[in-house]
Residue frames relative to the residue before (quaternion, step in Angstrom):
aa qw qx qy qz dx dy dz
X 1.0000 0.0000 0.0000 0.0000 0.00 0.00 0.00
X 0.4956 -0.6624 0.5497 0.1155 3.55 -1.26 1.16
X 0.4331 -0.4946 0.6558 0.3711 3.52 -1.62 -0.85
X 0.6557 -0.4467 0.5823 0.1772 3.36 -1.45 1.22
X 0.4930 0.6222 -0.5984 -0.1089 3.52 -0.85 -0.82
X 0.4388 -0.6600 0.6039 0.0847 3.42 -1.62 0.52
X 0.1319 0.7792 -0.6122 0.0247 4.22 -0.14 0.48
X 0.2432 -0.6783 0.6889 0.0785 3.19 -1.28 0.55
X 0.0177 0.7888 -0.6011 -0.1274 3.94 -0.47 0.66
X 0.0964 -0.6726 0.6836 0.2666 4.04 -0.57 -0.16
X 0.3945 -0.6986 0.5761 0.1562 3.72 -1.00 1.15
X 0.4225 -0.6938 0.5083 0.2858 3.29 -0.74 0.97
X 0.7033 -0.4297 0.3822 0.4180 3.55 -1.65 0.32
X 0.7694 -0.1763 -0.1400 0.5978 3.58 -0.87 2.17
X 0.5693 0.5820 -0.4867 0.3167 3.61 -0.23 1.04
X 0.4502 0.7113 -0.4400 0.3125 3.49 1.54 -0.27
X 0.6691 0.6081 -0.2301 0.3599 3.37 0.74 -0.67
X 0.4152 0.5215 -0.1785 0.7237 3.40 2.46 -0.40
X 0.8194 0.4008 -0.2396 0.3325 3.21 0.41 -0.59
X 0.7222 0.3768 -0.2410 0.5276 3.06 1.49 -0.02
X 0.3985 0.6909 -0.4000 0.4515 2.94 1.35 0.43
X 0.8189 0.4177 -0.1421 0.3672 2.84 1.19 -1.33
X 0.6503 0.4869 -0.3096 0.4941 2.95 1.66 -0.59
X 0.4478 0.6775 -0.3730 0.4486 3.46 1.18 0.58
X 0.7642 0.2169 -0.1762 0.5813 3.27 1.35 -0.94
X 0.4436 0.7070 -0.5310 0.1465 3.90 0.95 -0.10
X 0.7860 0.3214 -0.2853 0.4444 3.64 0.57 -1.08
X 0.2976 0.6825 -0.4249 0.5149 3.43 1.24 0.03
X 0.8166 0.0135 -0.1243 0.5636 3.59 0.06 -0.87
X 0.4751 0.5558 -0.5631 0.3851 3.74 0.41 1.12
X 0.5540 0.5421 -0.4194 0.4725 3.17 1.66 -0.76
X 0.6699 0.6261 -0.2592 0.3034 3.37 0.70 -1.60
X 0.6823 0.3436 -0.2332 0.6017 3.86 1.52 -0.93
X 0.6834 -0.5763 0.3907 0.2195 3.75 0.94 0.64
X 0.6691 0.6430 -0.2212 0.3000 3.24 1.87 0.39
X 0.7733 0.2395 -0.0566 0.5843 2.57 1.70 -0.30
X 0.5996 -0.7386 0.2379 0.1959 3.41 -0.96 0.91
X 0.3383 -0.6893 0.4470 0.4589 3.90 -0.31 0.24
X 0.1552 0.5759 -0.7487 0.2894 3.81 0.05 0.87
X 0.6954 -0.3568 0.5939 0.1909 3.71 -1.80 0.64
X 0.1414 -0.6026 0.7851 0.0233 3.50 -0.73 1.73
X 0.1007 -0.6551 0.7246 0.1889 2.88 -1.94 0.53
X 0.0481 0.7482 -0.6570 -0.0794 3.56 -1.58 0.10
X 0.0154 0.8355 -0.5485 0.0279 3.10 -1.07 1.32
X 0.5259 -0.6136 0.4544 0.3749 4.15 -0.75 0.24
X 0.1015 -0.7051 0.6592 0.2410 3.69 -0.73 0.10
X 0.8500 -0.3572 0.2455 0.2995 3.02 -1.32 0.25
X 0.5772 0.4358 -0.1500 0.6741 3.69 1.56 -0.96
X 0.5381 -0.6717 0.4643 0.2092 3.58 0.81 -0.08
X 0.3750 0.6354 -0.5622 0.3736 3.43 1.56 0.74
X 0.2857 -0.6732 0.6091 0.3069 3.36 -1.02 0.63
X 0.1706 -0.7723 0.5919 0.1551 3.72 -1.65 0.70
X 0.2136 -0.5867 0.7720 0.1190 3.70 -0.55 0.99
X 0.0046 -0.5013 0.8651 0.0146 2.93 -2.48 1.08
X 0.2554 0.7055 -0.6422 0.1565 3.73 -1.51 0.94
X 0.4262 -0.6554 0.5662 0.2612 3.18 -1.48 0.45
X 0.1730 -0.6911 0.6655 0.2227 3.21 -1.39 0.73
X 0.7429 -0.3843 0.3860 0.3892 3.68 -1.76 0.79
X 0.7486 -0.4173 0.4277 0.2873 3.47 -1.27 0.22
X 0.7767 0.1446 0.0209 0.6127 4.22 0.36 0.50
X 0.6546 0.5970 -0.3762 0.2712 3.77 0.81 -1.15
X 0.3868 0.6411 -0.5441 0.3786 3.88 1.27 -0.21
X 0.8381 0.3434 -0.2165 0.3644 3.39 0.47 -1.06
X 0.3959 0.6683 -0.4002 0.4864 3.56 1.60 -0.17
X 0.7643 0.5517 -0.2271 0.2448 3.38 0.48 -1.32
X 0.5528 0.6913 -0.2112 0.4146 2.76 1.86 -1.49
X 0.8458 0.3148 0.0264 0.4299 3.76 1.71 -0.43
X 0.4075 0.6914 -0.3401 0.4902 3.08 2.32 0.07
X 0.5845 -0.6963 0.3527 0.2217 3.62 -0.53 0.37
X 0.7469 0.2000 -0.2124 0.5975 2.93 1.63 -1.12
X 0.3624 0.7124 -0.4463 0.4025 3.38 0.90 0.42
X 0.5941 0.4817 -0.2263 0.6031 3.71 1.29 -1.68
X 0.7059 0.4757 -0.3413 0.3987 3.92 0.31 -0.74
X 0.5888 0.4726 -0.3525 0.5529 3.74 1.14 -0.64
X 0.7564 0.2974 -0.4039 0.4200 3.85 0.63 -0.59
X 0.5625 0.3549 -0.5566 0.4978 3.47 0.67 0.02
X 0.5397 0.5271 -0.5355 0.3796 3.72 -0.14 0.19
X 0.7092 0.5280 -0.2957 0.3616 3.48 1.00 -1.38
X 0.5988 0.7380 -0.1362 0.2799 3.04 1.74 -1.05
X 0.6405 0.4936 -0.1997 0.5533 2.96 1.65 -1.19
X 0.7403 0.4815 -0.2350 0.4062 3.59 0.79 -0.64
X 0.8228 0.2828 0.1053 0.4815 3.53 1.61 -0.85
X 0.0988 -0.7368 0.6611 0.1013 3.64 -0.85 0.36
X 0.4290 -0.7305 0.5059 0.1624 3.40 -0.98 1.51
X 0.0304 -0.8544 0.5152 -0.0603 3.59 -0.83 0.76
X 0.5422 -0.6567 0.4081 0.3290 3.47 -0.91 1.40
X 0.6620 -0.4649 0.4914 0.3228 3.03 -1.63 0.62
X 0.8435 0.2158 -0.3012 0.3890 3.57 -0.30 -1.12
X 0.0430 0.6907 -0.5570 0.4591 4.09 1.28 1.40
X 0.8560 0.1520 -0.1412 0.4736 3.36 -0.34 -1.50
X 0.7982 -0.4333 0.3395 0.2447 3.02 -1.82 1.77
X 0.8129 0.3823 -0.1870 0.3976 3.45 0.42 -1.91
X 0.5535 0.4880 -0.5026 0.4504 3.75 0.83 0.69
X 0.4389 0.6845 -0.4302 0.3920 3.76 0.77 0.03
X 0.5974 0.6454 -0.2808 0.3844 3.13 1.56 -1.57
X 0.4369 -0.3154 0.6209 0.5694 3.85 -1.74 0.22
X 0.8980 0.3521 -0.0310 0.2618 3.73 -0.36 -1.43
X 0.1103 0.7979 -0.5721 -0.1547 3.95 1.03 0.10
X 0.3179 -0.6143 0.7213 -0.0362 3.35 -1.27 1.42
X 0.0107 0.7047 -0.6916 0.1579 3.68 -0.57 1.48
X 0.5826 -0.5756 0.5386 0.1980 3.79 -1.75 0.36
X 0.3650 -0.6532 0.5778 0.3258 3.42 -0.57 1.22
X 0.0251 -0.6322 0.7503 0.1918 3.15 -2.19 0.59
X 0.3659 -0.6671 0.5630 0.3227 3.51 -1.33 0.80
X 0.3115 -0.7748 0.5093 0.2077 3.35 -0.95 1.02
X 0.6448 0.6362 -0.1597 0.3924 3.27 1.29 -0.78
């Protein structure tokens, strides 16, 4: 068994379209660097248009990543395109139920 994790990105002004690119290929190439697990990514839109990514990472690999080369090059990629944002930020976590927009990752 892995780690859960939940992110929230908010695409910067004209960059969403980067950003889902990337979040299209991130756990894709976590699988590929052995970091992450094949559990079911989700991604979904909140209202404000933050996009939310849910996945497991492998067993230890949070801290691998924190030092993998190409791992540091995807977050400076994410960086340019995005600003990370807490969860309880979006509106639809207040909810009993937060109700977010499928995204098709695939």
């Amino acid at each position: 068994m892995g780690d859960m994790v939940i992110v929230a990105y908010r695409p910067k002004p004209g960059k969403e379209h980067e950003l889902l690119a990337l979040t299209r290929d991130h756990v894709p190439e976590l699988r590929r660097l052995g970091l992450a697990t094949d559990r079911t990514t989700l991604a979904m839109r909140s209202k404000e248009g933050i996009i939310v990514e849910a996945f497991e990472w492998e067993d230890g690999a949070i801290g691998a990543a924190h030092t993998h080369p190409d791992v540091l090059t995807m977050w400076e990629r994410y960086g340019a395109v995005c600003d990370y944002v807490p969860l309880h930020e979006l509106p639809e976590t207040h909810d009993m139920f937060a109700q977010l927009e499928p995204i098709e990752l695939s």
